[in-house]
N, C-alpha and C positions, 0 to 999 in steps of 0.2 A: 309056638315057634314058627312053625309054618307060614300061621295066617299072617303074619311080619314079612317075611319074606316073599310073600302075594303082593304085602301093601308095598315094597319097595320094588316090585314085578310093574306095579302099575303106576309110582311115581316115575321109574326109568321110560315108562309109555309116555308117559304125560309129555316128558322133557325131550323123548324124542322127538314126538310132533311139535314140539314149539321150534326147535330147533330145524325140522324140515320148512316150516311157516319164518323162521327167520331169514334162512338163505333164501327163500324166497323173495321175502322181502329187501332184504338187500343186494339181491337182483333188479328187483324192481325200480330201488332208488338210484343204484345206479345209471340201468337205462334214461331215467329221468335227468338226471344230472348229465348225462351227456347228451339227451336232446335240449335241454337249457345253453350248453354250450354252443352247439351245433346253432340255434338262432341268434346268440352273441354273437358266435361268430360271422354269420350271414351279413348280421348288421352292420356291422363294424363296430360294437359293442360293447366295453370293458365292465362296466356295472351300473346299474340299475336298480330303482327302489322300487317294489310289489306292494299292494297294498290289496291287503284281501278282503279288510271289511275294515269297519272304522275303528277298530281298536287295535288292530293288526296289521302287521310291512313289514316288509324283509326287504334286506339290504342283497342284491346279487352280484357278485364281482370275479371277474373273470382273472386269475393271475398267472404268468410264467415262469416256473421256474427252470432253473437251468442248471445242470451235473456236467462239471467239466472234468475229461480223464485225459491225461496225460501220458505220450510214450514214453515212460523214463530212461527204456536203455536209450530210444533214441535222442532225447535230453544230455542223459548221459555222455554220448559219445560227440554230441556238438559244445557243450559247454565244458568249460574247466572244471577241475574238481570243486575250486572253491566257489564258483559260482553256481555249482549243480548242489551244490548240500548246503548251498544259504537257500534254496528252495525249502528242503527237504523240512515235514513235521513229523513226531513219532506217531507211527500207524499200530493201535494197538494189536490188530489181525496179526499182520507180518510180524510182532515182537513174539504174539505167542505162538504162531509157525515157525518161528525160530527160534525158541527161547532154550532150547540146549546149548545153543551157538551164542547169543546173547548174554547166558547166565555168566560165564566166567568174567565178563564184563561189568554187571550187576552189581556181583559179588560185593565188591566193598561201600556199594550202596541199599542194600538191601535192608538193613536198619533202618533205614529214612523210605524207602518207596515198596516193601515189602508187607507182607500180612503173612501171618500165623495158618499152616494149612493144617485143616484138622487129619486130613487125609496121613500128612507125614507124620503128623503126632501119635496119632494110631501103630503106622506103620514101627516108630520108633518105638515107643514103649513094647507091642509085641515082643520085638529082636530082641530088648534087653538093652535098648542105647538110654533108654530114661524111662523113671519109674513115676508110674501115674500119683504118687503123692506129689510130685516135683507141682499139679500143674492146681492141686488143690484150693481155691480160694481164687485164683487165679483165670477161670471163665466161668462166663455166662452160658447160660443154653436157655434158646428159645424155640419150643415143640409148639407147631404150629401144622394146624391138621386142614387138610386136600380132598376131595374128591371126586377120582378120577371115574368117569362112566364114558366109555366106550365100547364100539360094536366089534364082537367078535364072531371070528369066521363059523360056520356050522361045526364041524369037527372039532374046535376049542369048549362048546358049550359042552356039551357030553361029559367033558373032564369034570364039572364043575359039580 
């Protein structure tokens, strides 16, 4: 039992060092990537074919994107209402930030734009509000297996 537990001692080694050689490395390609840009740019430059040897070229293309944010209160307090919420699209973040303020609203669409929480079904049958025959035939489970290796602090190993 032991010597198992050595062998997976020294798989956790293995994968750490690859994992310190990966950040590296994508360190590395970074830096690369933005001195490629850094000479587009120089150039006046947008993209560019490489040709590294005769069976190989890479296509290099320089692109912008752009993230627009908007002040909405200050939207808000310059536009009408109906002109400021023919803007407006649903932000799922802000729905579930608010979704206790939200839910009474919901409410009589929750049929059509809701899911089954397994969390409340639990909670439910516990208390006695529905009995776990109720739900019988009625789902699926899919156990699907994870894992997780991470560094722990000196003091956490001792426990172990």
């Amino acid at each position: 039992m032991n010597d198992r537990l050595e062998d997976i001692s020294e798989l956790v080694e293995e994968i750490k060092a690859i994992d310190g050689t990966m950040e590296g490395l994508k360190a590395q390609r970074q830096n690369l990537r933005e001195q490629i840009l850094l000479r587009l740019q120089s150039n006046s430059i947008n993209s560019l074919q490489v040709k590294l040897d005769e069976d190989e070229s890479y296509s290099v293309s320089k692109r912008v994107f752009s993230k627009v944010s908007y002040d909405q209160q200050e939207l808000k307090e310059r536009l009408d209402y109906e002109k400021f919420c023919s803007l407006l699209v649903l932000d799922n973040k802000k729905i579930k930030k608010e979704q206790s303020r939200v839910m009474y609203y919901l409410k009589p669409m929750l049929e059509d734009v809701g899911t089954i929480s397994t969390k409340l079904v639990k909670e439910q049958i516990e208390v006695g509000n529905l009995k776990a025959e109720d739900f019988k035939g009625a789902f699926s489970k899919e156990d699907r297996e994870f894992l997780y290796i991470r560094k722990m602090n000196s003091s956490r190993i001792s426990d172990l």
